[in-house]
N, C-alpha and C positions, 0 to 999 in steps of 0.2 A: 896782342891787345891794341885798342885803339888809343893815340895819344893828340894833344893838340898843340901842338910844340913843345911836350913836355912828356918824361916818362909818366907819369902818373894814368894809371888804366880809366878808363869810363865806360858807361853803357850806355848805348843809343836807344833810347824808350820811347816806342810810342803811344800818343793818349790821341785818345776820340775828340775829336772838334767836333761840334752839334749838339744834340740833344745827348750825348750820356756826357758832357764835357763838366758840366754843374758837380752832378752826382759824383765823376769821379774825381774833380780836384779833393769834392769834400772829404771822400774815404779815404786819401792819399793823406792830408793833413788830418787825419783822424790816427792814420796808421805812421803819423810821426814828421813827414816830408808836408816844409812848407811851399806851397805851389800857385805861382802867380804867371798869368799873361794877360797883356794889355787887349786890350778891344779885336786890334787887326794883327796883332803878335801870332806869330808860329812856332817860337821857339819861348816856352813857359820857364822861369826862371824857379831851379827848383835848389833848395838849399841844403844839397847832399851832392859835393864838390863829383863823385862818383856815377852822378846821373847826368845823364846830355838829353832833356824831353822834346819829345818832338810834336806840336798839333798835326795829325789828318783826318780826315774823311773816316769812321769807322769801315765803314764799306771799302778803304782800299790799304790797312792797317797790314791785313796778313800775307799779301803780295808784298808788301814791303819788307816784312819780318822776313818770309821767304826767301827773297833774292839777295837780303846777307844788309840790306841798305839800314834795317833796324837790327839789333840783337834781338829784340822782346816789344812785347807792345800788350795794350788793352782793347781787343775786340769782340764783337759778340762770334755764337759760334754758326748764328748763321751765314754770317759774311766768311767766315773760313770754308764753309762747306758750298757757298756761292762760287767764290774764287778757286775751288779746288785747293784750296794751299797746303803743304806740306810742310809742314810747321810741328815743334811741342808743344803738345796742349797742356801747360804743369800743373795750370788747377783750374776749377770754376767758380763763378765770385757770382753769389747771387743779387746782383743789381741792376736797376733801370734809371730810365728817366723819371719814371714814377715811382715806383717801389723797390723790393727788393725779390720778387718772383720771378718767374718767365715771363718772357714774353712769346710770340705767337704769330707765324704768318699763316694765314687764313684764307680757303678760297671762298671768295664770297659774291651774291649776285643781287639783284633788287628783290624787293620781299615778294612781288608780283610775279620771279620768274619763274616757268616749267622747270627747270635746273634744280632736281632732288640728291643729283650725285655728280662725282669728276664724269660719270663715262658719257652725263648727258650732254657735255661739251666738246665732245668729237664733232672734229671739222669749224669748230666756232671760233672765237675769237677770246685772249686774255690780256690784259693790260698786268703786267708790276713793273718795278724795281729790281727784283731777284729772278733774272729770265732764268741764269742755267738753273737756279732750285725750283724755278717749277716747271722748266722743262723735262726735269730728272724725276720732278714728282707724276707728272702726265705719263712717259716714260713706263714707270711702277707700276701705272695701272692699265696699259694698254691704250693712251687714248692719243689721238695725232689732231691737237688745238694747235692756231698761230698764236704764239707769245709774242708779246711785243714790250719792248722797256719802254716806262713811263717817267717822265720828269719828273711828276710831281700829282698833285691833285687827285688822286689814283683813286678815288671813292665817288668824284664825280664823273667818271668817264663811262658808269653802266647806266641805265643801257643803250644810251644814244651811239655813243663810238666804240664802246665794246659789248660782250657777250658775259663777263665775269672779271674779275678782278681775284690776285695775289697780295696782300696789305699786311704788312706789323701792325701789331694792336697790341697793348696791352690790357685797355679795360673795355675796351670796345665801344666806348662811346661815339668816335667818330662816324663809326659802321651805324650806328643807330640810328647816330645826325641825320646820314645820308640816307637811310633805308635800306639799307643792306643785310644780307643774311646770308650767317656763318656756314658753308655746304660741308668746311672739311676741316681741320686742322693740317697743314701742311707740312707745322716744322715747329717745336719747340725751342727757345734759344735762352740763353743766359752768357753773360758775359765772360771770358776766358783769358787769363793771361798765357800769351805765348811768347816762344821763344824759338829763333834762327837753329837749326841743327849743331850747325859749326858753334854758332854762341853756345850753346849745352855744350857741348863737348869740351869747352876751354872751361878749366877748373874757379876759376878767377869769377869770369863771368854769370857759371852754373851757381858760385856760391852766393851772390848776389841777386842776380832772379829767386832765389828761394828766400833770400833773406827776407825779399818785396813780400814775396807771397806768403810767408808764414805771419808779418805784420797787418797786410790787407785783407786775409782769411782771417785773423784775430779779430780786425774791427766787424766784418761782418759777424761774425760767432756773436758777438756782443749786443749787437743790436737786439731791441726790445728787450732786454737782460738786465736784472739789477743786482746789485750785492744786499743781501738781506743782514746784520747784523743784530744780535738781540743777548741779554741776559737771564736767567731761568734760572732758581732755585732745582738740586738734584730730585727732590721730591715731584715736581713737576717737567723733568729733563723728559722721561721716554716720551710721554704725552706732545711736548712742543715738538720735537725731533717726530715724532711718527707726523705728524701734520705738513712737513716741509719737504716740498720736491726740492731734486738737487740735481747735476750733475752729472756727480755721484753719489756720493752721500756727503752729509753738512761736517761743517767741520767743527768739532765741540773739543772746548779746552778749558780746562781748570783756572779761576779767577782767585786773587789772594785770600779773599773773602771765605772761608768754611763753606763747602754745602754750594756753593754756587758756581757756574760755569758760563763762560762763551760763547754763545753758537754765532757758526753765519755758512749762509749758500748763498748760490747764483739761481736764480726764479726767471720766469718771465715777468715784465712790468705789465701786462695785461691784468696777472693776476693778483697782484699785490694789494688791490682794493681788497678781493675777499679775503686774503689772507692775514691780513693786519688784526682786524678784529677777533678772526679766528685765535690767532697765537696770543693777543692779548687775553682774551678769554681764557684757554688755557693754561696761561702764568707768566710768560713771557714779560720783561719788562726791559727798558730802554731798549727799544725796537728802534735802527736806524737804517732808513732806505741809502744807498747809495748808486749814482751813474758809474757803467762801466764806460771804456774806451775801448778796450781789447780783451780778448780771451783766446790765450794760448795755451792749447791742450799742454 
């Protein structure tokens, strides 16, 4: 295990600097761990004596996990399948910089171009970020384009200095901005926490990554989730209860009161608009919404 002049074990964890760095302090201090770094700070001060966090690049997270320099880290899974890394993949966290979806590299080209598919870009030219995934995806389909890494700006380089573009999007409005249009889906991604082989394999550390992962898979479960609680005379129990998605099913319990009971589930909060009047209508009374944090099967 690792120590820093002291026996006490730790885990070298790395988080995304950039655009998913927001999103995942918030889910980390949602799933319990409070998590700060200063403006030009690299090392986020987290207040679980047993974590060491580390800011990088999402794009160079799972090389690092790899070659043993992290135990674990937070990266998307297209950067793992960029880097080739050989890493465990212990679960998928469905979150972005904007949502909580996939997200999406896309081949894409000006809305004016003859480009209907990948194979009409044999011999042409592509601009991304992710060369080896889309020279793996041209590859797939038979087609020999120059890929070229792009610094930056990669939705304004068609079609003066390139023939096509490889771009992350999530809602695709960028693409739009620019006038671009979607030829292919390339690559679905969501976010992954992993871990170094060796680090699995050590008991200590194995128990710890799961521990992360059962608490940050809890706050995601929870999201858009509420806890419905309410009270219902037994005369009107099947009625309220046939009305109410659950889970599994609601949990209903006997109140001191003769004849009347306890119900409550977990709902989505989408729906709680319709369903409030619904179950009041049906007999329901002292109906209280409640925020989740986490939901652990």
């Amino acid at each position: 295990m690792n120590t820093s002049g002291d026996t006490a074990p730790f885990l070298r964890l790395g988080l995304p600097k950039g655009s998913l760095q927001e999103a995942t302090f918030a889910i980390l201090r949602r799933a319990g761990f409070s998590v700060r770094a200063g403006d030009r700070s690299y090392e986020p001060a987290v207040d679980d004596r047993e974590i060491r966090a580390r800011l990088i690049r999402a794009q160079e997270i799972s090389r690092y996990v790899e070659n043993g320099h992290l135990d674990a880290g937070l990266t998307g899974h297209d950067w793992i399948v960029e880097n080739g890394s050989d890493v465990v993949e212990v679960c998928e966290l469905c979150y972005g910089r904007q949502g909580f979806g996939p997200v999406r590299w896309v081949l894409a080209v000006p809305e004016d171009s003859p480009v209907r598919s990948v194979r009409d870009l044999e011999g042409r030219r592509i601009a991304t970020e992710a060369v080896g995934l889309t020279r793996r995806y041209l590859e797939r389909h038979g087609v020999r384009a120059e890929v070229e890494f792009s610094w930056g700006a990669t939705e304004a380089k068609a079609p003066e200095l390139v023939d096509a573009i490889v771009e992350l999007t999530e809602t695709g409005s960028s693409l739009r901005a620019n006038r671009l249009r979607v030829v292919d889906i390339v690559l679905e991604s969501t976010t992954r926490l992993i871990a170094n082989r060796a680090a699995w394999a050590d008991e200590w550390k194995r128990r710890k990554i799961e521990q992360i992962a059962m608490l940050v898979q809890g706050v995601l479960r929870a999201e858009g989730r509420v806890l419905l609680k309410l009270n219902v005379h037994e005369s009107r129990l099947e009625e309220v209860v046939r009305r109410l998605p659950a889970l599994h099913a609601p949990t209903v319990g006997r109140l001191s009161d003769a004849g009347w009971y306890s119900v409550e589930t977990v709902v989505e909060e989408a729906r709680v608009r319709e369903l409030l009047p619904a179950l009041k209508a049906a007999g329901a009374e002292g109906i209280i919404e409640i925020g989740l944090n986490k939901i652990v099967p």
